[in-house]
C-alpha positions as CSV (number, residue, x, y, z in Angstrom):
1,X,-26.8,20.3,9.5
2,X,-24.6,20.8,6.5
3,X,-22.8,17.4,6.8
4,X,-23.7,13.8,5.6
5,X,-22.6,10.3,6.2
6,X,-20.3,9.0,9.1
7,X,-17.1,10.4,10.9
8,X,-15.0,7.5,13.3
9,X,-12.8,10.3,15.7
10,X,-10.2,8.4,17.6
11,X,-8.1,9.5,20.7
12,X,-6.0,8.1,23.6
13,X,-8.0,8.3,26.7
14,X,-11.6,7.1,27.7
15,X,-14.2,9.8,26.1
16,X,-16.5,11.7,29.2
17,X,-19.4,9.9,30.1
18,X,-21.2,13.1,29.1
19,X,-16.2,-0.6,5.4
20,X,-15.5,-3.7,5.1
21,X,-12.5,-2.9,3.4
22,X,-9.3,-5.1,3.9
23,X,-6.7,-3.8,5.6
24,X,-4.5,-5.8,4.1
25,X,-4.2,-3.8,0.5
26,X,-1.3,-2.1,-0.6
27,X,-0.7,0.7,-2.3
28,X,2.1,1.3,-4.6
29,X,3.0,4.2,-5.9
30,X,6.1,4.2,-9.0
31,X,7.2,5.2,-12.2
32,X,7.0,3.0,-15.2
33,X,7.2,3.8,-19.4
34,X,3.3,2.5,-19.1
35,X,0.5,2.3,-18.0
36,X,-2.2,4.3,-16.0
37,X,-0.7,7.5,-14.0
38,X,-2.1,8.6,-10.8
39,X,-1.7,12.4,-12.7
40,X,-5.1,11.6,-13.9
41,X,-6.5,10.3,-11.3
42,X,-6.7,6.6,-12.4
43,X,-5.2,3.8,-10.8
44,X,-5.4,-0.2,-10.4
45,X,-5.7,-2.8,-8.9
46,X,-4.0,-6.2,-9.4
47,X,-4.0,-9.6,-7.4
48,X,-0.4,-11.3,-9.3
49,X,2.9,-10.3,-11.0
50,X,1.3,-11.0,-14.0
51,X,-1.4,-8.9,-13.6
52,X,1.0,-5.9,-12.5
53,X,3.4,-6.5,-15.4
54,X,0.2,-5.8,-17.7
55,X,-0.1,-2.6,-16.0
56,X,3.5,-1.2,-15.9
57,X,5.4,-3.0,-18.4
58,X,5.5,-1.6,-21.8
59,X,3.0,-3.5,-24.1
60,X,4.2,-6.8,-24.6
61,X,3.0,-10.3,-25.8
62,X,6.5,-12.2,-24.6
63,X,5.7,-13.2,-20.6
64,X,5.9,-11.7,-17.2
65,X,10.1,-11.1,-17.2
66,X,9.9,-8.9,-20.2
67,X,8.0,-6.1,-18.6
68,X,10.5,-5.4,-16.1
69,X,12.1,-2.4,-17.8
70,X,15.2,-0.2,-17.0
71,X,12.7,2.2,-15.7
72,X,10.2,-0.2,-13.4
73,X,12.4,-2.5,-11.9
74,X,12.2,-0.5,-8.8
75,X,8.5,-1.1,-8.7
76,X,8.1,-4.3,-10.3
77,X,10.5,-5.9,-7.8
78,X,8.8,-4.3,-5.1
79,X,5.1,-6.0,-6.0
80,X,7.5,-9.2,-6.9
81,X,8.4,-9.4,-3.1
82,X,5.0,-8.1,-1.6
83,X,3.3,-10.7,-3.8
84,X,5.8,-13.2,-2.9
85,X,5.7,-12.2,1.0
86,X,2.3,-12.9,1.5
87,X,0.2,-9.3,-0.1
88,X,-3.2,-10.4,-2.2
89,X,-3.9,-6.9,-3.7
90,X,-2.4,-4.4,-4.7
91,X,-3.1,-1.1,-6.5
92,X,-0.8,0.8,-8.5
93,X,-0.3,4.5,-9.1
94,X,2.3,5.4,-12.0
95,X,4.4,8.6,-11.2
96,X,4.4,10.6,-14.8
97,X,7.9,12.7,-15.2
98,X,7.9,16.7,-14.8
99,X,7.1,18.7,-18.1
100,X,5.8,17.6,-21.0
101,X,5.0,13.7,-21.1
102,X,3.6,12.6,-24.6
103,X,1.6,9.6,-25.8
104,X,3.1,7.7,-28.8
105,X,1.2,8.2,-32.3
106,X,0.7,6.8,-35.9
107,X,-1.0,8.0,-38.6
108,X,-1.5,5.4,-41.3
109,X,-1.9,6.1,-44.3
110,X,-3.5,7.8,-47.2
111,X,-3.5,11.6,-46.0
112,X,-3.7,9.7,-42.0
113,X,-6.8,8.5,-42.6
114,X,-6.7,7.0,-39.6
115,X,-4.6,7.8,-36.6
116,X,-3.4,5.6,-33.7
117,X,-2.6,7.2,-30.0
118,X,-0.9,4.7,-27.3
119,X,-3.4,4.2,-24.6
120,X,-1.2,6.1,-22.1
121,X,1.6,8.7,-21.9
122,X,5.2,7.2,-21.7
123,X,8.1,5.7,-24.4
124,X,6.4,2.4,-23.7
125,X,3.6,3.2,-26.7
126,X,6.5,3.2,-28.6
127,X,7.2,-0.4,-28.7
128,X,3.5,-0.9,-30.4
129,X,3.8,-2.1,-33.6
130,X,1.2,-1.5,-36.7
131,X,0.5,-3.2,-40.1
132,X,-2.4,-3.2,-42.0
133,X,-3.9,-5.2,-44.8
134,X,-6.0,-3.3,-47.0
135,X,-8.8,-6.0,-49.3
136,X,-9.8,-3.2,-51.6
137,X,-13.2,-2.0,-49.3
138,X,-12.0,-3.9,-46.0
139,X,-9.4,-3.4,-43.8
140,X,-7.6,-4.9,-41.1
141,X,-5.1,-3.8,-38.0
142,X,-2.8,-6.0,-36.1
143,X,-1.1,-4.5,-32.9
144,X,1.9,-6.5,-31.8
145,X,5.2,-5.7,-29.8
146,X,9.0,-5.4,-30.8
147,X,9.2,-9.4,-31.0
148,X,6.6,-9.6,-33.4
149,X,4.0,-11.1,-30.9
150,X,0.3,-9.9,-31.6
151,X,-1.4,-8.0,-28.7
152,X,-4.6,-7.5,-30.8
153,X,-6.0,-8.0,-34.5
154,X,-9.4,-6.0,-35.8
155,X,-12.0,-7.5,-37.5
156,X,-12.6,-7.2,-40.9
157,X,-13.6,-3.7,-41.2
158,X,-15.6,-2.0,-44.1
159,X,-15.4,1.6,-42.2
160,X,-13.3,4.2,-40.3
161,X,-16.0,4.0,-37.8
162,X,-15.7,0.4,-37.1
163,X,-11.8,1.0,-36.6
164,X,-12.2,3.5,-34.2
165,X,-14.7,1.6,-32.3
166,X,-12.5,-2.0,-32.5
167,X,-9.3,0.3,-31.1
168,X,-11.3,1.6,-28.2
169,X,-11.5,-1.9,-27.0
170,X,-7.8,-3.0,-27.3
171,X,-6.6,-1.3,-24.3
172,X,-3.3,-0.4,-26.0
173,X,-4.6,2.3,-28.6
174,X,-7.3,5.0,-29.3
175,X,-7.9,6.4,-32.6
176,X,-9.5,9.2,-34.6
177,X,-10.3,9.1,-38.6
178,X,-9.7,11.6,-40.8
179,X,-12.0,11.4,-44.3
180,X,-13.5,7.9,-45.4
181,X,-10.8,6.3,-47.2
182,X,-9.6,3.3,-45.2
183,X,-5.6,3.1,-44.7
184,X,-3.3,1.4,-47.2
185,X,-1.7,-1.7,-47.0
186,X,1.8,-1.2,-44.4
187,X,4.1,-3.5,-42.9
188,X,4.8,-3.0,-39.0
189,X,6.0,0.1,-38.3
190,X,6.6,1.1,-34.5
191,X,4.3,4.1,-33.0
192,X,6.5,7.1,-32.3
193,X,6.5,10.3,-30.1
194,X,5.7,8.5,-26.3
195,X,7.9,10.6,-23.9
196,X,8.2,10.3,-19.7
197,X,8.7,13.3,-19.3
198,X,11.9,14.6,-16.9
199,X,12.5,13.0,-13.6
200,X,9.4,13.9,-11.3
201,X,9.4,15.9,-8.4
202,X,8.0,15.3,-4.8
203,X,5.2,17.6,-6.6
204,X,4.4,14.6,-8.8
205,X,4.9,11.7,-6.7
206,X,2.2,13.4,-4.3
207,X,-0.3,13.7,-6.5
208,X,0.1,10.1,-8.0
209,X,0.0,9.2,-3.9
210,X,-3.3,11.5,-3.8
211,X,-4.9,9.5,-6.6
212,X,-5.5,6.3,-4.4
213,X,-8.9,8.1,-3.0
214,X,-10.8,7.0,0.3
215,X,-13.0,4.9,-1.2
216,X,-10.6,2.5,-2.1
217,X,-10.5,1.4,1.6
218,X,-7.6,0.9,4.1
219,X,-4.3,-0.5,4.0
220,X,-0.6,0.5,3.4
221,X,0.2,3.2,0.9
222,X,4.3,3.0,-0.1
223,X,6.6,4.6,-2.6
224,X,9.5,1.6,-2.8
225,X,12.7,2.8,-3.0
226,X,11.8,6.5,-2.2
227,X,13.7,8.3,0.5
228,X,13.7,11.6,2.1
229,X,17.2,11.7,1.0
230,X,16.7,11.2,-2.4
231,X,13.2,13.0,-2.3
232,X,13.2,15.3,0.0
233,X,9.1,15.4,1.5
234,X,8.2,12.0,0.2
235,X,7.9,10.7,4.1
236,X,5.7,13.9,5.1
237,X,3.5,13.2,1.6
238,X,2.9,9.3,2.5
239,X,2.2,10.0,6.2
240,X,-0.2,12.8,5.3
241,X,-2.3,10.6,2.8
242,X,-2.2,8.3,5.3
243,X,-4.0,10.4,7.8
244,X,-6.1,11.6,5.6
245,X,-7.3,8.3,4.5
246,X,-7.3,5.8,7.2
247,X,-4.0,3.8,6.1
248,X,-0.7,3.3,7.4
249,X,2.6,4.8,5.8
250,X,6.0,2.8,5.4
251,X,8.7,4.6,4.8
252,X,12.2,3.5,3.4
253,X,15.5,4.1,4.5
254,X,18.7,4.8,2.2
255,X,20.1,1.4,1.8
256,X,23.7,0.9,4.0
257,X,23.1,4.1,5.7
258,X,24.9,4.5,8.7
259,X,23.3,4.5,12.5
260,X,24.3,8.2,12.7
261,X,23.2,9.5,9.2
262,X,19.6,7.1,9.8
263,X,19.8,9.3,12.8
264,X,20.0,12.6,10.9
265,X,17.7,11.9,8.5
266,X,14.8,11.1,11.3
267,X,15.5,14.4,12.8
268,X,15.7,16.2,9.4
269,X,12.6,15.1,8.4
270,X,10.9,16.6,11.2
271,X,7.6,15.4,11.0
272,X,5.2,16.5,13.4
273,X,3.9,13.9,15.6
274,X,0.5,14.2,14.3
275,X,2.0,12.3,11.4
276,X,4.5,10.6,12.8
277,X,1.9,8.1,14.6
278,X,0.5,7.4,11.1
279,X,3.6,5.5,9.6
280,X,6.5,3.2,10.1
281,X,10.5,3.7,8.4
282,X,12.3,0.6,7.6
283,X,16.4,0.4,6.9
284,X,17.9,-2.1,4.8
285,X,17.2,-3.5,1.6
286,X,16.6,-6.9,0.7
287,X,18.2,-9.0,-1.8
288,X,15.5,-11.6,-4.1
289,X,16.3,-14.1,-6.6
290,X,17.4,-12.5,-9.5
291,X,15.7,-12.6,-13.4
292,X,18.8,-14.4,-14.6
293,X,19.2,-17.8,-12.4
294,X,22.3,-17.3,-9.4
295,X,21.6,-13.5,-9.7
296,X,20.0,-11.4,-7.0
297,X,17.5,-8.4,-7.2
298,X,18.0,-5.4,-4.3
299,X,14.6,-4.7,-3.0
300,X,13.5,-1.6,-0.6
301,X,12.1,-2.6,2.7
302,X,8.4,-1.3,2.4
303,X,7.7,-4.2,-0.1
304,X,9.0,-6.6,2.4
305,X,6.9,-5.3,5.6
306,X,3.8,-4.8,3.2
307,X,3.8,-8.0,2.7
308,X,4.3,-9.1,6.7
309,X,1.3,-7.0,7.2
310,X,-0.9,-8.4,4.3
311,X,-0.1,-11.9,5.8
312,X,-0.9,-10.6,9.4
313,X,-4.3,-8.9,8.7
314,X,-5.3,-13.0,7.3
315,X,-4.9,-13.9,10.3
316,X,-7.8,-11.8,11.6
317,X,-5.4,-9.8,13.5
318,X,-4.0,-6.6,12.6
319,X,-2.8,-6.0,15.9
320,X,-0.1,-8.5,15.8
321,X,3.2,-7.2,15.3
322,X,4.0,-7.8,11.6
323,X,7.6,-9.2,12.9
324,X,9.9,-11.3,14.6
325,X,9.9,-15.5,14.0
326,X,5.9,-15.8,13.6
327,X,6.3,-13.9,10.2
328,X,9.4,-15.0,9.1
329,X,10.6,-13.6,5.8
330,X,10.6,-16.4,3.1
331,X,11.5,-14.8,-0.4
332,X,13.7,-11.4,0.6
333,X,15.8,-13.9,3.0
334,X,19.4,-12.1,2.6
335,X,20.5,-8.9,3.2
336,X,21.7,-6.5,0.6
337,X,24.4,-4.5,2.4
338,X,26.0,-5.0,5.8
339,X,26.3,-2.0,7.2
340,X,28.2,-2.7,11.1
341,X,29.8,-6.2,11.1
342,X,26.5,-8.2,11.6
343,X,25.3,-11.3,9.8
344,X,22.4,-8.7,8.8
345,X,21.5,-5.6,8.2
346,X,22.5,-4.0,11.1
347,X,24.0,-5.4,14.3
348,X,21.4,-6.0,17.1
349,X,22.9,-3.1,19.2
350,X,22.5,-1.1,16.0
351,X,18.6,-2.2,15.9
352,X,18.2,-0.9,19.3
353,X,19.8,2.7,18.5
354,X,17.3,2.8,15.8
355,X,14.8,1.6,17.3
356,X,14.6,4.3,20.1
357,X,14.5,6.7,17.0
358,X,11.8,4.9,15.3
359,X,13.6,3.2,12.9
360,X,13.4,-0.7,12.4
361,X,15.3,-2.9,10.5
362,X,16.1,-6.9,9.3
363,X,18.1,-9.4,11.2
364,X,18.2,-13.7,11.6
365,X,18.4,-14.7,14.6
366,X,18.4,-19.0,15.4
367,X,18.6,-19.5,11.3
368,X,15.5,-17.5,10.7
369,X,15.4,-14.1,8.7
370,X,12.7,-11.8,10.0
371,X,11.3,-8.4,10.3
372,X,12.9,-7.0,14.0
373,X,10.6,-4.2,15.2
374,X,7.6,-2.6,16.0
375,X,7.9,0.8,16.4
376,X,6.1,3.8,14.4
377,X,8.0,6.5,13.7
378,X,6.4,8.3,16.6
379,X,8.6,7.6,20.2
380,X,7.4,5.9,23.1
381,X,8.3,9.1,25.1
382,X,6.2,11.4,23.1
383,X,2.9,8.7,23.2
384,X,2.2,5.8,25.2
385,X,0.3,4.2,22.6
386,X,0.6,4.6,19.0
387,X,4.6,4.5,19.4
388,X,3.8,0.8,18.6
389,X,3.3,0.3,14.5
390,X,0.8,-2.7,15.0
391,X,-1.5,-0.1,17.3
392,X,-1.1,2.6,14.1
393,X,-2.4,-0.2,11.9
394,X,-5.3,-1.4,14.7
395,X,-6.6,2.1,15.0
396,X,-6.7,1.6,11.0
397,X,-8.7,-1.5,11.5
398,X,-11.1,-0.3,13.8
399,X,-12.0,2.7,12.1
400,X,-12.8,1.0,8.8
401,X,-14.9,-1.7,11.0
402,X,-16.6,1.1,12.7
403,X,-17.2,3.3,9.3
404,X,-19.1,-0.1,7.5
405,X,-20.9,-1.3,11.2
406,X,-22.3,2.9,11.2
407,X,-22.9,3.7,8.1
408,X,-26.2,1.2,7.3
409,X,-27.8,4.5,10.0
410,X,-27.4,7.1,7.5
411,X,-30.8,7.8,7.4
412,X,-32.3,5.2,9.4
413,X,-35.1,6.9,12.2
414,X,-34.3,7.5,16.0
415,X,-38.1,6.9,17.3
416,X,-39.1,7.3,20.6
417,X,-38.6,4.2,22.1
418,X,-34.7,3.9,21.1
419,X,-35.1,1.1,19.3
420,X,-32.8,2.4,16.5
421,X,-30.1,3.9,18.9
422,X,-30.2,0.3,20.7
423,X,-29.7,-1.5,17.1
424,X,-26.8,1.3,16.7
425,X,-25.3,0.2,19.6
426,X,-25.3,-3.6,18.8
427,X,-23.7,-3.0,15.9
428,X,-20.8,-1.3,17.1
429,X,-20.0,-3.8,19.8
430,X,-20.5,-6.4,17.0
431,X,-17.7,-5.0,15.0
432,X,-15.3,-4.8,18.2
433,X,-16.2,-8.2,19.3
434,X,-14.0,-9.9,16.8
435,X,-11.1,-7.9,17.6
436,X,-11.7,-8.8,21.5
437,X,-12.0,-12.8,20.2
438,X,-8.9,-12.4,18.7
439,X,-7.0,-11.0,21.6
440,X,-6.6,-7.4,19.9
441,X,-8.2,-5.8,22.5
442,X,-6.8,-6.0,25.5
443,X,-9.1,-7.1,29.0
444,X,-10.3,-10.2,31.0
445,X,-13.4,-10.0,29.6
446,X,-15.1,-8.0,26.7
447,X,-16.2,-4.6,29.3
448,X,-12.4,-4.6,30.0
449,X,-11.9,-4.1,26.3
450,X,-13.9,-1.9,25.0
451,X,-17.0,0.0,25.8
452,X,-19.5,1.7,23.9
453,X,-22.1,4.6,24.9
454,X,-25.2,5.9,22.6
455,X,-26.9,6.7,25.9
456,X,-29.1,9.8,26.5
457,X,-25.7,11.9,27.0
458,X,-24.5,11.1,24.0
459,X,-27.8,11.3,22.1
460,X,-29.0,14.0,23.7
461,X,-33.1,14.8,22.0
462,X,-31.2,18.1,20.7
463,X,-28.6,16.2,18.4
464,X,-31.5,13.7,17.4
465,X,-33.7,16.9,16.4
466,X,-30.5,18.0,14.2
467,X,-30.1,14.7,12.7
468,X,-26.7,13.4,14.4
469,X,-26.5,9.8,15.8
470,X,-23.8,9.5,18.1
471,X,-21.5,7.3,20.2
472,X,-18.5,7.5,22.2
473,X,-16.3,4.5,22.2
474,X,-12.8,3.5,24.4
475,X,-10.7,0.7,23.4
476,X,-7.6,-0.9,24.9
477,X,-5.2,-2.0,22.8
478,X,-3.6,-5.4,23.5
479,X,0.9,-4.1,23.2
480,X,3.0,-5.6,21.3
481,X,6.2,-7.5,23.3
482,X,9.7,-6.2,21.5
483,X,11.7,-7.3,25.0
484,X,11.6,-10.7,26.8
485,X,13.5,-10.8,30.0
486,X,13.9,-14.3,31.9
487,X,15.8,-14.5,35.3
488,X,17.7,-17.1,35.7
489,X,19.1,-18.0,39.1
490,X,21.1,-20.9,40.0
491,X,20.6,-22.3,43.7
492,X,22.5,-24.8,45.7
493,X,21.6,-27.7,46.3
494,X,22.2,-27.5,49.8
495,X,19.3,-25.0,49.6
496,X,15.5,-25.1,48.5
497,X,14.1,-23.6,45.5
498,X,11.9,-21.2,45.8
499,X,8.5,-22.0,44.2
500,X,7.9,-19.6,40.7
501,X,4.3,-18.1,41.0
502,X,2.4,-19.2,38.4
503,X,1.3,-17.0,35.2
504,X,-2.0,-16.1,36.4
505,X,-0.3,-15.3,40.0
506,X,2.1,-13.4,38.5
507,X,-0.2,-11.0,36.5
């Protein structure tokens, strides 16, 4: 056989009888004047604001606030409110413009001795400042931002050499030397030359979404603020990586769309249902407390719900619905536009419309602003299963349990007396049993749940002799409840009530 490793193949009925990775990550894709870009293929991965604002904000010594720029508030207020909503990590992919994007330079000098390029493409190099104090046969560099704060100082250097070795550690700089005479004496002067680019392309924003490779695990991959109106393909890009990678899509909305045009976009969209069952669209932004105290920040929804589902998979459930009163919002709390004379968002007739498009969207109900529904973007009519977001994100789940629990038999022996097959076994119905514990999957009792086969015709002696361990595996998955419906009766009292079954009758 040509192939190696493990494959996890997942369907919607009962086969014939014939990583450790937490779901709970997010990935963010953006634009930004710095920091890595997902054009080469790097990205990163960051547990606070702070951290993030190292990464996207321009170079800066002067606190979290000042690296929200004109051109990354859209992305730093959308890790503001995942952060804030309950998400623990985070990586980040930066979208670099179309055409040319340029690093910002120096050259110091006599004759550019030495010459200074900004760590990474974008007019955020720009705002690095460089001086230089020159002893005669030493020299030293301070980098420092537009307030004057230092971001990092050499050591005394006696060499070119040493310089370029010192900048390769700053993190904000690379250089190159040119002769041996160390640079003169200069007061700060700012690097010049770092360029965006024009504004990218759905070409562009998929390959920084590509960037975020399999091996970084499972979880939600988002492009906040990114439509299908304002970039046309963006839904079909995230979907795709997302069945390609084992992660879950969400997809925003234009803010204070209309129930019709939310409609039209759905259908204009057209994704095929292959993709459809691997991601969720939310309408309505969010409004967050503001930089400047009484102020308000206008979030997209995918930061919100990645945040609901960062705080659901903590619970040791990702097949809870990442909704409704258990998960109440508690930093994007206010809507930002009202669209059809609700208190929220959208009217809870509106939300039901949507809904049956698959389409969710905000409201408050009893005082308590929340996430209302749980519906992928696939319909219930077209699959009785993964028309539920929370079973999207379980089949995720499982998949990256059953990857990690399999892949310890990459080359491990299948002897004779199935000892290895029987350890294979074990450890698939050790990786499901949590799930069952935690009422994910849905049965009496743990053979109602979920079963698992590596008998002799699955493992037949002709797959062992070609190296292929096997086994076939059906799961139910416990549903999610969007409707409640109580009867109430009143009876008079001339007459006797009728005794309610109990729970257990009633099932």
């Amino acid at each position: 056989m040509s192939q190696l490793g493990t494959q996890i193949l997942t369907g919607e009925t009962p086969p014939a009888t014939t990583n450790t990775n937490s779901t709970a990550n997010a990935f963010f894709v953006g634009v930004a004047d710095w920091g890595p870009s997902g054009a080469t293929g790097v990205n990163t991965s960051v547990n606070t604001l702070a951290q993030a604002a190292a990464v996207i904000g321009g170079p800066t010594g002067s606190g979290v606030q000042a690296a929200r720029s004109a051109t990354n508030a859209t992305l730093y207020d959308a890790l503001d409110t995942y952060f804030r909503e309950g998400g623990g990590t985070a990586y980040i992919s930066r979208v670099l413009g179309a055409g040319s994007n340029a690093a910002a330079t120096i050259a110091l000098a006599p004759s550019a001795a030495l010459t200074l390029t900004a760590q990474y493409q974008g007019v955020g190099g720009n705002g690095i400042f460089v001086s230089v104090v020159n002893g005669g046969s030493t020299a030293t560099i301070t980098l420092a931002d537009v307030n004057g704060n230092v971001l990092a100082v050499s050591p005394v250097c006696t060499t070119l050499a040493q310089l370029v070795s010192w900048a390769a550690t700053t993190g904000l700089v690379t250089a190159v030397s040119s002769g041996s005479t160390l640079p003169s004496t200069a007061s700060a002067t700012a690097m010049s030359g770092g360029s965006n680019g024009t504004t990218p392309t759905i070409t562009q924003w998929t390959t920084a979404i590509n960037s975020f490779g399999s091996n970084l695990g499972p979880g939600q991959i988002l492009a906040p603020g990114q439509t299908n109106t304002s970039l046309a393909g963006i839904w079909s890009a995230l979907t795709t990586h997302a069945s390609a990678n084992n992660r879950w899509a969400i997809c925003d909305e234009t803010d204070g769309a209309s129930v019709a045009t939310v409609q039209s976009d759905i259908s204009t969209a057209a994704l095929p249902t292959s993709l459809q069952q691997y991601g969720e669209c939310w309408a309505g932004n969010r409004l967050i407390p503001g930089i400047v105290p009484g102020t308000t920040r206008s979030v997209p929804p995918s930061a919100v719900i990645a945040g609901l589902c960062a705080r659901v998979d903590n619970t040791g459930n990702p097949n809870l619905p990442h909704a409704g009163q258990n998960f109440a919002l508690s930093y994007a709390t206010q809507p930002a536009t009202i669209v059809s004379g609700s208190t929220d968002t959208y009217s809870l007739t509106d939300l039901g419309t949507l809904n049956s498009t698959g389409v969710n969207g905000f409201q408050t109900v009893g005082g308590v602003p929340q996430a209302y529904g749980l519906a992928s973007m696939e319909l219930p009519g077209s699959d009785a299963i993964y028309w539920q977001a929370n079973h999207g994100r379980m089949r995720m789940a499982l998949v990256a349990a059953l990857q990690a629990a399999a892949q310890p038999f990459v080359f491990s022996q299948a002897d004779g007396q199935g000892s290895d097959i029987t350890e294979f076994n074990s450890a698939l119905q050790g990786a499901l049993m949590p799930f069952y514990t935690a009422g994910a999957l849905y049965g009496a009792n743990a053979t109602d749940a979920f079963s698992v086969n590596t008998g002799p015709s699955v493992n037949t002696p002709t797959l062992l002799a070609a190296g292929q361990l096997s086994a076939q595996i059906a799961v139910r998955l416990s549903p999610g409840i969007q409707l409640v419906v109580v009867m109430l009766n009143a009876v008079p009292i001339t007459q006797q009530l009728v005794q309610t079954a109990s729970p257990a009758q009633n099932q």
